[in-house]
C-alpha positions in Angstrom: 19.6 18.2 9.3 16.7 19.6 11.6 14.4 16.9 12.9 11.2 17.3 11.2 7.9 16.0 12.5 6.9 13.4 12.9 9.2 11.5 15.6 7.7 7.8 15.6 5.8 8.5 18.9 3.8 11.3 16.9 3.9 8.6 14.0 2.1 6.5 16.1 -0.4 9.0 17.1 -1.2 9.5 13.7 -2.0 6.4 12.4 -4.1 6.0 15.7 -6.0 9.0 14.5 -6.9 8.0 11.1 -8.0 4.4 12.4 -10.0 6.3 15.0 -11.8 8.9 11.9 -12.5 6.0 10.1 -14.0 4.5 12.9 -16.0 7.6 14.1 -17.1 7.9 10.5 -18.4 4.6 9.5 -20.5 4.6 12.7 -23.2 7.0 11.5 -22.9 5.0 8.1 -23.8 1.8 9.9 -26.4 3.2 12.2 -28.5 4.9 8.7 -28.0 1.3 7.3 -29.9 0.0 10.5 -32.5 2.4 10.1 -32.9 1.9 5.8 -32.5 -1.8 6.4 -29.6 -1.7 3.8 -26.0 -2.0 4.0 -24.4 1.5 2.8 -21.1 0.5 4.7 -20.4 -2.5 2.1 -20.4 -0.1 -0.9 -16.5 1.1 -2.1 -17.9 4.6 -2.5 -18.4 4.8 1.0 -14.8 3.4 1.9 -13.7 6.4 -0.9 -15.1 9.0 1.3 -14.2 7.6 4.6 -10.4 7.2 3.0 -10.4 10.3 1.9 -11.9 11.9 4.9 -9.6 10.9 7.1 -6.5 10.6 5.6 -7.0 13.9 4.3 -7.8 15.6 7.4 -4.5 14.1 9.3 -2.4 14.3 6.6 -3.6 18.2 6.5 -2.7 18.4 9.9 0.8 17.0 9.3 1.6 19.1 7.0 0.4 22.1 8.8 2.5 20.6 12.2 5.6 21.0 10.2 5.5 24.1 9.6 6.5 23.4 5.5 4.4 23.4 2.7 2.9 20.7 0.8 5.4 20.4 -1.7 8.3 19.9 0.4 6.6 17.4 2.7 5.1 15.6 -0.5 7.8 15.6 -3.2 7.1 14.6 -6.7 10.4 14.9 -8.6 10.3 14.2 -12.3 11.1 10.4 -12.5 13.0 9.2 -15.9 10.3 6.5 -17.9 13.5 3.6 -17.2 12.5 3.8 -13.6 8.9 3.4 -14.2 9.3 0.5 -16.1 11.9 -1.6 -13.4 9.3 -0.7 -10.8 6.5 -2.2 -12.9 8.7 -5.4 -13.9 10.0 -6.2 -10.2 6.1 -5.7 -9.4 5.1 -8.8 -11.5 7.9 -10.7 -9.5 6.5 -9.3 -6.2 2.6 -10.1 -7.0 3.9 -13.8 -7.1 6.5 -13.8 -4.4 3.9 -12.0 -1.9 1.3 -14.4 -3.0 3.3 -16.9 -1.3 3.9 -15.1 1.7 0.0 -14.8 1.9 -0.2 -18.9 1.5 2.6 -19.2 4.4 0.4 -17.0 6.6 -2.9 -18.6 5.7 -1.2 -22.1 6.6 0.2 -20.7 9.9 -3.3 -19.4 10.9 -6.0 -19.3 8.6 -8.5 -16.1 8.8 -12.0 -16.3 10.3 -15.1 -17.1 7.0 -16.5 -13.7 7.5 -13.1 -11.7 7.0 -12.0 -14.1 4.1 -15.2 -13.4 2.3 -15.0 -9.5 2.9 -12.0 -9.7 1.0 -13.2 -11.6 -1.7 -16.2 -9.4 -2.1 -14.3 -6.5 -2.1 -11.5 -7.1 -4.6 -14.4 -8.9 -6.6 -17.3 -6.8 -6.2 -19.7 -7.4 -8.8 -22.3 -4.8 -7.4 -19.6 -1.9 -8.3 -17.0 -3.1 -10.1 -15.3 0.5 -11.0 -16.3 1.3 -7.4 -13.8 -1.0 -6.1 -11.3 -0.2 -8.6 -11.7 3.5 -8.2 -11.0 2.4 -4.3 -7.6 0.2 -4.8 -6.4 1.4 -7.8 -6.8 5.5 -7.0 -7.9 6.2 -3.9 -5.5 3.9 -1.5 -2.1 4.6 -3.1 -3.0 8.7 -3.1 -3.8 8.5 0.6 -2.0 6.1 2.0 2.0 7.2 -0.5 1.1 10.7 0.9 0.8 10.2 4.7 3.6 7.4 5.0 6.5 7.9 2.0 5.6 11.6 1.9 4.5 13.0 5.7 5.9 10.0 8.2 9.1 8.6 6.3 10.3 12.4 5.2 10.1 13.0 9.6 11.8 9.8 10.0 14.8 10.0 7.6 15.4 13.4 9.6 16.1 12.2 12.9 16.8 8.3 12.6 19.1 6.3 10.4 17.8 4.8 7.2 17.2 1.5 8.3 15.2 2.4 11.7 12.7 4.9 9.2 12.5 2.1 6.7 11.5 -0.3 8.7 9.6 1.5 11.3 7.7 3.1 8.8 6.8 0.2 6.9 5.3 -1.5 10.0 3.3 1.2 10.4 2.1 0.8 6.9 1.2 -2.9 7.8 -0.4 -2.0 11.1 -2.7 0.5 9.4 -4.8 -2.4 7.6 -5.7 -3.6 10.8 -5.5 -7.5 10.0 -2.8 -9.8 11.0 -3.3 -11.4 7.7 -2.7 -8.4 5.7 0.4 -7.1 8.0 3.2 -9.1 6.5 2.6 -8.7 2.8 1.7 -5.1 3.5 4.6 -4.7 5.8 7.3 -5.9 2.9 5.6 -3.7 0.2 5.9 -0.8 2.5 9.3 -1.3 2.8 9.9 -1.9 -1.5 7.9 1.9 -1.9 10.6 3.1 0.8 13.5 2.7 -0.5 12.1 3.9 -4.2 11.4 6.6 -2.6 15.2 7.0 -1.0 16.6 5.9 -4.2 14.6 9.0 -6.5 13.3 11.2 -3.3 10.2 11.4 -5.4 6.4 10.1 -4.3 5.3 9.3 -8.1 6.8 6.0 -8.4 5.7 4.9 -4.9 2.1 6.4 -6.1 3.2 4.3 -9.1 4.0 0.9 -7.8 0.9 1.1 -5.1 -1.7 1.6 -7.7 0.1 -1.2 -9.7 0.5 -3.7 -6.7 -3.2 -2.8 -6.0 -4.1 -3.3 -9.7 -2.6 -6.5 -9.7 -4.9 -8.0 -7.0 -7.8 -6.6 -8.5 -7.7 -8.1 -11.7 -5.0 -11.3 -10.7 -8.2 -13.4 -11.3 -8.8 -12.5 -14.5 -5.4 -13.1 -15.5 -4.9 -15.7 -18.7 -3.7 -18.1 -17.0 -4.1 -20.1 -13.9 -2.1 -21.3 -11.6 -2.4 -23.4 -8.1 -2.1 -21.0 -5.1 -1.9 -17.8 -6.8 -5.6 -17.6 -8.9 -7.0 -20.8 -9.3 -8.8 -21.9 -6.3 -11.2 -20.9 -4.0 -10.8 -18.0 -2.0 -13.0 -18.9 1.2 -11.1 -22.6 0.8 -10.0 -23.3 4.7 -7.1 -24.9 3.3 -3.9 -23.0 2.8 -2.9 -23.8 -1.0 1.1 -23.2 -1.8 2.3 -22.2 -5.5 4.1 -24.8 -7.6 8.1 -24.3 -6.8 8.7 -23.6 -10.4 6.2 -20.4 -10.5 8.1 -19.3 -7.0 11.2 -19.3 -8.6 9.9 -17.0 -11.4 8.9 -14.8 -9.1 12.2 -14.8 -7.5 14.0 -14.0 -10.7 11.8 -11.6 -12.1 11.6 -9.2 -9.0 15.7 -10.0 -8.8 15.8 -8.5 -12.3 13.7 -5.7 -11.6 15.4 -4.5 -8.4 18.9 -4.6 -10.4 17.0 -2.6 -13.4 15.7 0.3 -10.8 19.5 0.3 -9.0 20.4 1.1 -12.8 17.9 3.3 -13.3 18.2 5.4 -10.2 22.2 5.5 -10.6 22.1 8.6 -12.6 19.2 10.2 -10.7 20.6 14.1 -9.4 20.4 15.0 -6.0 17.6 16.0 -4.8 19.0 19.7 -4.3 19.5 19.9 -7.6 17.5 22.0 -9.8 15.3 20.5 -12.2 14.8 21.9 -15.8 
C-alpha cells in the first residue's frame, strides 16, 4: 500500500494547527467582549464556529495534501442496524467505566475551581441549553471523526502497523482537548472509535458512538437515577468521589457484552473493496 499523508510528524503538525486557529480565532472574540463588557467567548455558538472554522479549514487542507478526494479520505460505508446497536449498548458500559477513570484522575490530582466549573457550565448551560447540545452532540463528533478516524488514522494505517496508528492516533485525540484531566478518558475513547472504524472501515458509527458518548454526558445528570460518583454529587466538590463496586462491575459487563455483540456484528461485514449495492 502507498503511504498516504499524514505520517505522525505531519499528524502532529496538524493538530498543532487547529489548536493554533482556535486560538487565533477566539482572540478577536475575547478582545470585542472587553470592549462590549460581555463575555461572547462563554456562549457554545461561538465554540460552533471556532470548531467549525478550524477543523474545517485543516481538515480541507488534508484532504487536498493527499491528493484524494473526500470520499476516499472520509469513508461512510453502509453499516448493518446490528452494529449500531452493540456500539450503543457497550456505550452505556463505557459512560460508567470512564466515569471511573475520571474519579481515579480527579483523586490523583484534582483540577484547578475555575476549569472544574467551566466544565460544569458548559455540559450544563442553562443560558443555551440546545447551544451546548448542538456543540457536543453535532458539532464535535463531525469535526473531530473526520480529521482523526477519517484524515489522520486512514494516513496512519498506510504506513505503520495497526497497533502504532491506533494508539498514536488516539493520543492525539486526547492531546487535542488540551487538559490533562480530559486526556485519559478521551485517550481510551479514541482508541474504542478506532478500531470500529478497522472493524467496518466506515466513519458513521465512529460519528455514531461520539455523538452518543457526548450525549451521554450531557444529559448523565438528568438520568432517573442517581448514583455516588457517577451523577449524584457536586461537580466543583474538591474531593474525588469513587462509584460503588457493584455499579463498576455493571459497567464492566455491559461494555464486555457489547464489544462481543460488535465482534458479531462486524464478522460478516465485506471488505472494503467490495462493491456495495
Amino acid at each position: 500500500m502507498e503511504p498516504k499523508f499524514p505520517g505522525i510528524l505531519y499528524a502532529i503538525l496538524l493538530v498543532i494547527a487547529v489548536v493554533g486557529l482556535q486560538v487565533a480565532l477566539t482572540v478577536p472574540v475575547v478582545v470585542a467582549g472587553l470592549f462590549t463588557k460581555t463575555q461572547p467567548y462563554r456562549h457554545p455558538g461561538c465554540l460552533i464556529i471556532i470548531n467549525l472554522l478550524a477543523f474545517g479549514a485543516v481538515s480541507a487542507w488534508g484532504v487536498w495534501k493527499r491528493r484524494s478526494n473526500a470520499a476516499e479520505v472520509f469513508p461512510m460505508r453502509s453499516v448493518p442496524l446490528a452494529v449500531f446497536v452493540s456500539a450503543a449498548i457497550s456505550l452505556f458500559g463505557l459512560a460508567i467505566v470512564l466515569s471511573e477513570v475520571d474519579n481515579l484522575v480527579r483523586w490523583l490530582r484534582m483540577p484547578p475551581e475555575w476549569f472544574a466549573r467551566a466544565m460544569a457550565d458548559f455540559t450544563q448551560s442553562e443560558t443555551s441549553p440546545w447551544g451546548s447540545f448542538l456543540a457536543l452532540v453535532v458539532v464535535a463528533p463531525v469535526t473531530e471523526e473526520l480529521f482523526f478516524r477519517g484524515l489522520i488514522l486512514g494516513g496512519f494505517l498506510s504506513r505503520y502497523s495497526v497497533l502504532k496508528s491506533v494508539v498514536v492516533s488516539s493520543l492525539l485525540f486526547g492531546a487535542i482537548h488540551l487538559n490533562p484531566w480530559q486526556f485519559a478518558t478521551a485517550s481510551l475513547l479514541g482508541a474504542i472509535f478506532a478500531w470500529w472504524f478497522l472493524r467496518t472501515r466506515s466513519l458513521r458509527i465512529c460519528l455514531f458512538g461520539h455523538a452518543v458518548a457526548n450525549l451521554l454526558v450531557f444529559c448523565h445528570a438528568d438520568l432517573p437515577f442517581k448514583v455516588r460518583g457517577f451523577n449524584d454529587g457536586d461537580p466543583l466538590s474538591p474531593v474525588a468521589v469513587f462509584q460503588p463496586w457493584w455499579f463498576d462491575l455493571i459497567g464492566l459487563t455491559v461494555t464486555a457484552v457489547g464489544c462481543w455483540c460488535f465482534v458479531r456484528a462486524t464478522r460478516a461485514l465485506p471488505e472494503p473493496s467490495a462493491p456495495e449495492k
